[in-house]
C-alpha positions in Angstrom: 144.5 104.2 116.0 140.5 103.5 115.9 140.4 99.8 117.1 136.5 98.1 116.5 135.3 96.7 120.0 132.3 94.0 120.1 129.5 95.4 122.1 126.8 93.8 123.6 123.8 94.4 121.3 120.6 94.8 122.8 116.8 95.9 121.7 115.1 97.5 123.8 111.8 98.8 121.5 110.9 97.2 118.1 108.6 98.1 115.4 107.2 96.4 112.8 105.9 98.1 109.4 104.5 96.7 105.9 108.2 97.0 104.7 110.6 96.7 107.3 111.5 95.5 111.2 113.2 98.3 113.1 115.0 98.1 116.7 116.0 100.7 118.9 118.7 99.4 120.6 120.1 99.4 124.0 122.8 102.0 123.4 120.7 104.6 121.1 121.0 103.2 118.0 118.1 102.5 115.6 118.3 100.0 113.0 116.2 98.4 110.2 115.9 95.6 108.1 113.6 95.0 105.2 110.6 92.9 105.9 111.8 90.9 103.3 114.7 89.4 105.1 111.8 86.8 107.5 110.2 84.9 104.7 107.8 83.9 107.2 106.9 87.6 108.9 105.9 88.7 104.6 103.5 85.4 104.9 102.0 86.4 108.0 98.9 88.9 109.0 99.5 92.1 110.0 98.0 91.3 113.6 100.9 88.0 113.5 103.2 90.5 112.3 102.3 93.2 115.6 102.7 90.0 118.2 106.0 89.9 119.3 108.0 90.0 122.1 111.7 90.8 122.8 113.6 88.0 124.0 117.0 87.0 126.1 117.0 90.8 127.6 116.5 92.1 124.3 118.9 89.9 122.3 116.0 89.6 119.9 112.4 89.0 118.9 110.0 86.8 119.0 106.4 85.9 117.1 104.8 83.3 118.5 102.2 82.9 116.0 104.8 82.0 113.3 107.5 81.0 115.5 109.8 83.5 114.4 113.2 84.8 115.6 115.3 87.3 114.9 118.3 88.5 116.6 119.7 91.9 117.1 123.1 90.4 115.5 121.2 89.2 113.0 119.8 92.6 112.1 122.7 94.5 112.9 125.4 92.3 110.5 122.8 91.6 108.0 122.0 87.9 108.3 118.4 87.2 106.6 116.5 84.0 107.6 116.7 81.7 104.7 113.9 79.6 103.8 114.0 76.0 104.2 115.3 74.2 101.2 116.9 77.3 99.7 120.3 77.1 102.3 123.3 78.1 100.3 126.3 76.1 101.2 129.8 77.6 100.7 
């Protein structure tokens, strides 16, 4: 019986491209989302883009130029930042 266990997702190295945000994380894997998914990191300047810092021991990332944050959860289930005024309610 194969039995999903909730790990502790960490980053421990990101990257960030003209197409996509990628994490290395804490247990080997590497990850990517599509730039696309942070509304505010397409807006921003390459140089905004390349200032970031993890955050929370590598829970997630930070700009501070555009004050914007995404978690490895985030990335890892696919949960894109929406942008204000476009929330979808269920």
């Amino acid at each position: 019986m194969n039995t999903a266990v909730k790990r502790d997702v960490r980053i421990t190295e990101a990257r960030v491209s003209d197409d996509a945000i990628t994490a290395t994380l804490a247990d080997g894997r590497i990850i990517s989302v599509p730039l696309t998914w942070s509304w505010r990191l397409c807006e921003a300047t390459d140089a905004q883009r390349q200032n970031f810092r993890l955050i929370g021991d590598g829970v997630g990332i930070h700009w501070p130029e555009i004050d914007e944050d995404i978690s490895a959860e985030g990335m890892l289930y696919g949960i894109p930042a929406h942008r204000p005024g476009n929330r979808k309610t269920a």
